[in-house]
N, C-alpha and C positions, 0 to 999 in steps of 0.2 A: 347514717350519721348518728342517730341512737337507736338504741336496741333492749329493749324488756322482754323478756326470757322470764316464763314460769316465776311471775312476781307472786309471793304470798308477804302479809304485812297484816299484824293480830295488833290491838287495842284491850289489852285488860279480856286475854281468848276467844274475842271477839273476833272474826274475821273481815279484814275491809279489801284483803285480796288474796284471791286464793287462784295458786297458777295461770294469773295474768299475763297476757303477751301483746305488743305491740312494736312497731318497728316504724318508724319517723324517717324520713329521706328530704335531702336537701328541697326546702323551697315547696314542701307540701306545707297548707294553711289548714289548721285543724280544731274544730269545733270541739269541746269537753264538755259534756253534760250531762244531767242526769239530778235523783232527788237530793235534796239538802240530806246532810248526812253520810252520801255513799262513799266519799273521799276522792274530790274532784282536788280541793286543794291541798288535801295530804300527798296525790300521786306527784303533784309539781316540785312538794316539799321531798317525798323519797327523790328524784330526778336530780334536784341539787345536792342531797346528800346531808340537808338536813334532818331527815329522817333517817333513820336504817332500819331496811325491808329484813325478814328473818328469814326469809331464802328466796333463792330465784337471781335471779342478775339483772343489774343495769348496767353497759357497757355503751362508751359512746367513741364515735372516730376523735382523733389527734385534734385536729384541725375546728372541732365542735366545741362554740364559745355560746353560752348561755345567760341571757340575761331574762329575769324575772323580776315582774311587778306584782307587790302581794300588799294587804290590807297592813300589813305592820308599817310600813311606812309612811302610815297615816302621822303617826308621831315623830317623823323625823325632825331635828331642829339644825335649824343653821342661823346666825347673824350675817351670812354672806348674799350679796345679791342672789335673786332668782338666776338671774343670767349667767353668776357667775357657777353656781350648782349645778345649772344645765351643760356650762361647758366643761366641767371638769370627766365630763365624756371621752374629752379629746387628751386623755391623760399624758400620752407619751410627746403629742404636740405642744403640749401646754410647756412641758419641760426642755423642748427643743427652742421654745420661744422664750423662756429662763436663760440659756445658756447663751442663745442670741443678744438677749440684753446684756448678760454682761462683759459679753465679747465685746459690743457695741461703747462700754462704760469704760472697757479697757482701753478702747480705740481715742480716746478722747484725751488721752495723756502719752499715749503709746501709739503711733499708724506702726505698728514692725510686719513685714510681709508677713509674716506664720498667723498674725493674729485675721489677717484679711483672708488669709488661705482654708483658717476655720470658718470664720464666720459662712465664708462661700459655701462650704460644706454642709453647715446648720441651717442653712438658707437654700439649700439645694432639696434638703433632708423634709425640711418644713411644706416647702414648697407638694414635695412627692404626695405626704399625707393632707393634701388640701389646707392644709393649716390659714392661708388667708383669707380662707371663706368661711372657717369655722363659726366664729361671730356671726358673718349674716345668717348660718344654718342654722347658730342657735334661738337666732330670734325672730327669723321665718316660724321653726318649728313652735316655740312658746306663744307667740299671736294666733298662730293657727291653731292651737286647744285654748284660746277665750284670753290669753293675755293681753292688754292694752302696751302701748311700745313705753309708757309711764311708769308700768310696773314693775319693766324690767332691771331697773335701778334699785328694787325696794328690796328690803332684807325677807329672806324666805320667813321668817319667825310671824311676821307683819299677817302673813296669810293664816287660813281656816283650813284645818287638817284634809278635806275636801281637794285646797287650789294647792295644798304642798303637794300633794300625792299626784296632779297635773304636772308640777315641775320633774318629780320623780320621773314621771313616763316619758317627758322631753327625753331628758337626761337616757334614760336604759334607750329611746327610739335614736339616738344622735350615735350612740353606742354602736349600732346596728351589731347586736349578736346574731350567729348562726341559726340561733334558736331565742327566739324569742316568747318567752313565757307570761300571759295576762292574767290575771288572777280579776273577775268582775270591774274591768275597765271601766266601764259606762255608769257605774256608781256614784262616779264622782265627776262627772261631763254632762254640761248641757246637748240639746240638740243641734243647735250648731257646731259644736265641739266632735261629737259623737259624729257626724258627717264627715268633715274634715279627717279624721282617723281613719272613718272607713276608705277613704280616699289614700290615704297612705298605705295603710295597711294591704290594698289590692295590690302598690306597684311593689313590697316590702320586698326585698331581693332575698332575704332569707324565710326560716321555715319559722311557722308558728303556728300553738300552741295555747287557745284562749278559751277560758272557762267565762260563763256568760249565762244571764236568762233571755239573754234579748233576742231574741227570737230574727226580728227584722237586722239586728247587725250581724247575727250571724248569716244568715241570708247573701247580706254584700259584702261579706271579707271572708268567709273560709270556704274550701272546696271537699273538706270530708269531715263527718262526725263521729265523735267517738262515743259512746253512750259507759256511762259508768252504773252498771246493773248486775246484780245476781256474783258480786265479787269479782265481775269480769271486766275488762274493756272490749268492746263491740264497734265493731269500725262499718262504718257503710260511705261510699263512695257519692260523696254530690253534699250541698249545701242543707239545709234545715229542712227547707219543704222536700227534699227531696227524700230528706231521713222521716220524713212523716209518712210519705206516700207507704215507703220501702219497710216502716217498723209497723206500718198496719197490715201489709203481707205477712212479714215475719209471726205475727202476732196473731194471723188466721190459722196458720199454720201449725205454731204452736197451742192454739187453744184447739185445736181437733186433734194434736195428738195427747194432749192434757186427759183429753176429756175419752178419746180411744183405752188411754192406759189405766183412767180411773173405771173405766167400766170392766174390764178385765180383771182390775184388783177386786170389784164387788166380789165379781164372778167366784173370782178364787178365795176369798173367803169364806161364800156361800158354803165351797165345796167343802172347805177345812171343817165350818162349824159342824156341816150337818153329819160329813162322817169322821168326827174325830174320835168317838167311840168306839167305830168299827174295828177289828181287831183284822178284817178283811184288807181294811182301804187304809190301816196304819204307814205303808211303804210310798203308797200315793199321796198322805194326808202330810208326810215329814218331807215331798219333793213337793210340793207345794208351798211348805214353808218357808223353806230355803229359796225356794223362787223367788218368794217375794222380799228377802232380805238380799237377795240379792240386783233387784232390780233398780236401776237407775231412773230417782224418782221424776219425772217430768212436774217443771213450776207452771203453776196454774199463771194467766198472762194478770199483769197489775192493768189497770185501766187508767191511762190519762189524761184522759180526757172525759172523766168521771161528771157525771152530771146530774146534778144537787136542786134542790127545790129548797130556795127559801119562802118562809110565811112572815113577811114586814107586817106589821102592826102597827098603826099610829093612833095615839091618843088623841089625838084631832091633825083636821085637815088645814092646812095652811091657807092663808089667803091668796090671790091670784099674782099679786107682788113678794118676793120674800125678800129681798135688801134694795134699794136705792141707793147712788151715789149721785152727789149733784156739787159741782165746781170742787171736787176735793183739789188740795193742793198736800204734797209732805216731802219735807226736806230734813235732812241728820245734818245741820250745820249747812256750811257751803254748798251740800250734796242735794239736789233737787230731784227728787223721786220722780212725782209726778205733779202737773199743773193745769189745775183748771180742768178737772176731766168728769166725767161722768160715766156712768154704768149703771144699768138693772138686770136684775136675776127674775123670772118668771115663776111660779109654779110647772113643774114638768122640763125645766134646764137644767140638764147636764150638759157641764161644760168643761171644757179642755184647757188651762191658762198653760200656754208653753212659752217658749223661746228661752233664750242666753239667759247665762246668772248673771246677776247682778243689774238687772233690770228693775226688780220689784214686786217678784211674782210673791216671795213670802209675806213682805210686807204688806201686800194686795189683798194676803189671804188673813193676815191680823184686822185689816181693817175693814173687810167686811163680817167679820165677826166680834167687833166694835171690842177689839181690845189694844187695838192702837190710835193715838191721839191724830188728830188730823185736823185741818183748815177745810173749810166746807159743810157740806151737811150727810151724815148716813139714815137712812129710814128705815125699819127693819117692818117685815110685814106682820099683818093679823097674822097669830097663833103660830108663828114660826119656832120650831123647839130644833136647836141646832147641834151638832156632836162636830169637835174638830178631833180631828189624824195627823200625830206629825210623829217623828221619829223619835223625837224627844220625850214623848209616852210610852217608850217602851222603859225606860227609867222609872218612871214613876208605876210600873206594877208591882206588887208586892210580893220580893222574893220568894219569904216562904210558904205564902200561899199557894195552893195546890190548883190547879188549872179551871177547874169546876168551882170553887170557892171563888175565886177571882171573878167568874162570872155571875155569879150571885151576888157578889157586892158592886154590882154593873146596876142596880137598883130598877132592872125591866118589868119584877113581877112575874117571869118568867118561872115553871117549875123547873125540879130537877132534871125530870125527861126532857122539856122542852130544850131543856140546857144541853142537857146531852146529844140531841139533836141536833141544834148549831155548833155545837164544835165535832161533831161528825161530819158535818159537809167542811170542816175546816179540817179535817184529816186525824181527828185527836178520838177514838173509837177505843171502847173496852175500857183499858187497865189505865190506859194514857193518860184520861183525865184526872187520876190523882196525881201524875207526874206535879214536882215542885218546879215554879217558876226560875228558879235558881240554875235548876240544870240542864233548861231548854237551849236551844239554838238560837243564835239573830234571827233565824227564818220564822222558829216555832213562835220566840216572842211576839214575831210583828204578825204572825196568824193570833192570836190571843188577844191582842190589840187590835186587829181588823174586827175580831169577833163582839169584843166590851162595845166598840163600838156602834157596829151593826145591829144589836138587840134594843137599844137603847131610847129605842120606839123614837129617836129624831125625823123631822121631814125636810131635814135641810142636814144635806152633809158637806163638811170641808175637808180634805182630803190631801196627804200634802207626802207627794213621793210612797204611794202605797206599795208599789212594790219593789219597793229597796229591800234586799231580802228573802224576797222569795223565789223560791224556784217555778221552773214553770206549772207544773200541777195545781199548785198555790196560787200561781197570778191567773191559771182558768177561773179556778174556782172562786177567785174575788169577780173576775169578769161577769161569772153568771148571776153571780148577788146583785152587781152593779146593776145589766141587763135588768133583773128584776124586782129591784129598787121600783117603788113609786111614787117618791119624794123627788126632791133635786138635788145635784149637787157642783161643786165643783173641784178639780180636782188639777192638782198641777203635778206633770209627770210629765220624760222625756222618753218613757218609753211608747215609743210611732203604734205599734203593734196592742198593746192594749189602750194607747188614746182613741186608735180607729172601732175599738170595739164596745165604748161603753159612750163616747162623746157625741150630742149633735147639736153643738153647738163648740166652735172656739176663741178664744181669747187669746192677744197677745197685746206685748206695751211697746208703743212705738213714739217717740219726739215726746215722753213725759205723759201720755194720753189712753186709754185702755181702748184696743181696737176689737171691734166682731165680727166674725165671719160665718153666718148663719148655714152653716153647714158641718158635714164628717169631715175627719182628718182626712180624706181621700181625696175629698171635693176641695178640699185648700189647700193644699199641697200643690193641685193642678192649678187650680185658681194662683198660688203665688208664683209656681214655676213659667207660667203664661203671661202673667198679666202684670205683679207686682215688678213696682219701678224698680234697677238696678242702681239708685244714686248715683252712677257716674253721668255727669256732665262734661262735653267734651270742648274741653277748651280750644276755642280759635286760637291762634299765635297772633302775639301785637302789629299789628300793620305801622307803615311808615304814616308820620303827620303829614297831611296834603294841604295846601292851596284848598280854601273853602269852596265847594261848587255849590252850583244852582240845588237847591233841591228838590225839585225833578230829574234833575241825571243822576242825582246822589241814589236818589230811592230808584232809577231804573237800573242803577249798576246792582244795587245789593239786590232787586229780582233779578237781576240775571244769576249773579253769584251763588243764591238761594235754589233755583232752579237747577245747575249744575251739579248744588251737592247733593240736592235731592234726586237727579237724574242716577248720579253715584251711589248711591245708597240702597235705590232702588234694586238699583243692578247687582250689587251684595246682597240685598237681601231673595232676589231670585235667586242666587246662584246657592244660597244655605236654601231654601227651600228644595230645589231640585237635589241637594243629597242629605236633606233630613227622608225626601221621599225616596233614597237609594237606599238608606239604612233603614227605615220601615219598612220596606220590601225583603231586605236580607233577617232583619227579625223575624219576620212571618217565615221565613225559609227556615230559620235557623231553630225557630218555635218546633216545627214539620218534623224537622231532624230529631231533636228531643223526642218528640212524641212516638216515634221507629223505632217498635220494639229490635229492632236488629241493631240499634244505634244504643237503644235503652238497653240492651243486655252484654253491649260490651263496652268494659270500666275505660281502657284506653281511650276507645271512640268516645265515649259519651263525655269524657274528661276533656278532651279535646272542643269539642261542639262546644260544652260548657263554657270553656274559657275563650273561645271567638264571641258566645250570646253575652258574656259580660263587656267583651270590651265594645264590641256592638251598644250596648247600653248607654256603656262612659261617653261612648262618642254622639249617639243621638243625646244625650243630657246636654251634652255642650255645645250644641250645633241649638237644640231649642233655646239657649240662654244666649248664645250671641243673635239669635234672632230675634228673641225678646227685646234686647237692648237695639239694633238695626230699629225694630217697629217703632221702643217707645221715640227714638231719635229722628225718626221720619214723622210722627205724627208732632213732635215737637216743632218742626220747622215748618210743617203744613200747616199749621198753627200760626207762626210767626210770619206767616207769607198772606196770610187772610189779614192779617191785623195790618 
């Protein structure tokens, strides 16, 4: 379907790819990534032909329709409904449903056969391309990435460059191209959002093509990765984890031949220096040289999962309280945040504030750092010294400042060395430090920002979307800071994969109120997928009005009634018990298979296996959540039958 041939593409002689090859086939799901910098999103931009590569070829089949979502479309503007930008997907049906109207406008002064005999045809035509479902596709898909059914009337312009760039992705996913191209999708989605994708994105009929740090979405939506390194693209067969297992081989491998060929070049140097006087060993000492210039130099292996020692400092220890909240209430006009709630932060919490936007979670985070007004009361504790993280601070660094200066005016006390220190575990080593603010990357920023932050000798952190921006190298190396933080903090982020590694404790707002769940993202996840109510209540149908009876037969009819559908219910809910334990049985088998090196060493089989343990997955997911809802519905009426 497409085809990259010997791609080389130079930046100011720099090279970002030199004799590149990959080859994409119908309906493969494929993972892009690698460090900020390498040209994850220049290769998307050559592929559309917004770029042009300086040699090499990109050739694709006839029939290969490509649609890509990229960061530019943050600014797109429209005055037209959300609804109406999403449908404008359905381009050639929109225009078939034009010509129907005015066929229909014709008809109204005019019935003449010919004019019924088109319309039939326009109607036939419409019909082909789903045209009368278009509208509910489009606003299935826009509810399903966090739109309310309210807002699908409202002008795109209304929204935050964040919820347009969600309309965007309706819109290119309504489209269905052949080839579907993401550019950091999950940048701009909550976690229910980010779910809901992945869920699409598994059954997506065509191929795709999505750059990401998300480690866990990549995981549940693509089946091969392609690593962008060393000027090349690097494909290995299987999901995220399974490109970790397979680039730690690779990476043994290559560091014992690194390190075979560097000891051979000692060797032969040795031999150069010591007889290059010789006028004996001159013949020997000039095939030596040339040996070595001609050698194909092996790259020493980069390590990512580098692992960095920070020294926190704190100017004083906090008291065992660090904020309080008690009866807050806040409202923007009509819009009721939250009412009547309460929360405390502890000395030693780190916590997780997740769920949907437009909840509250930022405003959550102004007000406990007492810069938003509110109804209630906030207490902040003894000797609590605070540092807040938002993205909006990457603004406020000072351009022409040099990387190392910026941190000096971070006012920690800190020396130079110590400085240079911490922005070495931030990646920024050697000469980098005098690099100017001006010509860093969104990624390098928001490490510089991580770092002003981090020295800042605070014992209370807030922390708001830290890894928007970085790559995965980057979000280790915040993870391992976090880990060895000994302050508290809190921290609102949708990404699953480092909330579960620095949080133990979470947050979320549920009915206006801040709820806790005294545990890891791991143990709540299970906890909500198990236990958390499904809000659907299920509605009886209105019975016919009767003749009053006795009330004793009244109340022995509704236990009989209540017994029957509990008899009902029960027996639903064995019957999903007995093949949730079918598909727990076939996981473990299917686990088995995975694990068989004869299975692991061939790509067909193992690709196969793969794609049965996924929908294995999808299907125990949905067999626990209709059980969940069967449970909470049975204990409701055993309830009701007691009472």
């Amino acid at each position: 379907m497409l085809s990259i041939n010997n791609l080389s593409y130079y930046i100011g002689g720099r090279p970002i790819y030199e004799n590149a090859s990959l080859h994409v086939k119908p309906k493969d799901k494929i993972g892009l990534i690698g460090l900020n910098g390498t040209g994850k999103t220049t290769l998307l931009r050559l592929i559309t032909g917004e770029y042009q590569y300086d040699s090499g070829d990109i050739s694709k089949s006839n029939d290969c329709t490509i649609g890509f979502l990229n960061q530019d479309l943050l600014s797109y503007q429209s005055e037209e409904s959300i609804l109406h930008v999403a449908m404008q997907a359905f381009e050639e049906a929109l225009k078939i449903q034009h010509q129907m109207d005015k066929v229909l406008k014709q008809m109204e002064t005019n019935y003449e056969d010919k004019l019924v005999d088109k319309l039939t045809r326009l109607q036939e035509q419409f019909e082909a391309m789903d045209g009368y479902a278009m509208q509910a596709k489009a606003e299935e898909l826009l509810e399903g990435i966090g739109f309310s059914t309210k807002d699908l009337q409202r002008p795109l312009n209304e929204f935050s460059g964040g919820w347009r760039m969600r309309v965007m992705l309706a819109k290119l996913l309504l489209e269905k191209p052949s080839l579907l191209m993401l550019d950091e999708p999950t940048n701009h989605l909550d976690l229910p959002s980010i779910q809901w994708i992945e869920n699409y994105l598994r059954s997506y009929e065509g191929a795709i093509m999505v750059v990401s740090h998300d480690r866990q979405f990549l995981d549940n939506t693509v089946k091969s990765i392609v690593e962008v390194a060393d000027f090349q693209l690097n494909p290995y067969q299987g999901n995220y984890s399974f490109y970790l297992e397979e680039k730690a081989l690779r990476s043994e491998i290559q560091k014992n031949a690194y390190e075979n060929q560097q000891q051979k070049i000692k060797q032969t140097e040795r031999f150069i220096e010591r007889f290059r006087a010789k006028a004996t060993k001159a013949r020997q000492v000039q095939s030596r040289v040339k040996a070595l210039e001609r050698m194909d130099k092996i790259e020493d292996v980069v390590d990512s999962n580098k692992r960095v020692n920070f020294k926190f400092e704190f100017r004083q220890k906090s008291g065992r309280f660090i904020v309080n909240l008690e009866d807050v209430s806040k409202s923007y006009g009509d819009l009721e945040i939250f009412q009547n709630t309460d929360a405390a932060i502890e000395r030693g919490d780190k916590i997780a504030l997740i769920g949907a936007n437009g909840k509250g979670k930022s405003t959550l985070l102004r007000i406990i750092a007492g810069t938003e007004s509110i109804q209630g009361e906030r207490k902040e504790g003894y000797n609590v010294i605070t540092a807040f993280y938002a993205q909006h601070q990457l603004e406020s660094l000072t351009i022409e400042n040099e990387i190392l200066d910026e941190l000096k005016q971070a006012g920690s006390g800190k020396t130079e060395l110590e400085l240079r220190g911490v922005l070495g575990c931030f990646l920024f080593s050697d000469e980098d430090v005098f690099k100017k603010i001006k010509v860093l990357s969104g990624g390098e920023k928001s490490r510089v920002a991580l770092a002003k932050t981090l020295i800042s000798e605070a014992n209370f952190l807030i922390l708001d979307e830290p890894t928007n921006h970085l790559d995965m190298v980057s979000e280790n190396i915040l993870i391992q800071a976090l880990q060895q933080y000994k302050g508290s903090f809190i921290i609102v982020s949708h990404n699953r994969h480092f909330v579960s590694q620095v949080a133990n404790k979470i947050w979320y707002i549920e009915n206006k109120e801040i709820k806790e769940y005294p545990g890891t993202y791991e143990e709540y996840d299970y906890w909500r997928v198990q236990n958390m109510s499904r809000n659907q209540t299920q509605i009886a149908p209105p019975k016919e009005k009767k003749v009053s009876q006795p009330k004793e037969k009244r109340k022995k009819e509704q236990d009989t009634s209540l017994e029957k559908e509990l008899r009902q219910l029960n027996q639903q809910l064995s019957e999903i018990e007995d093949k949730i334990t079918k598909c727990e049985e076939e996981k473990t088998n299917l686990e088995a298979q995975l694990a068989d090196p004869e299975i692991f060493g061939n790509v067909d089989k193992l690709q196969g296996v793969n794609t049965e343990y996924e929908r294995n997955n999808s299907e125990l997911e949905t067999l626990q959540e209709q059980w969940d809802q069967l449970a909470t519905e049975i204990e409701k009426l055993e309830k009701q039958k007691k009472g």
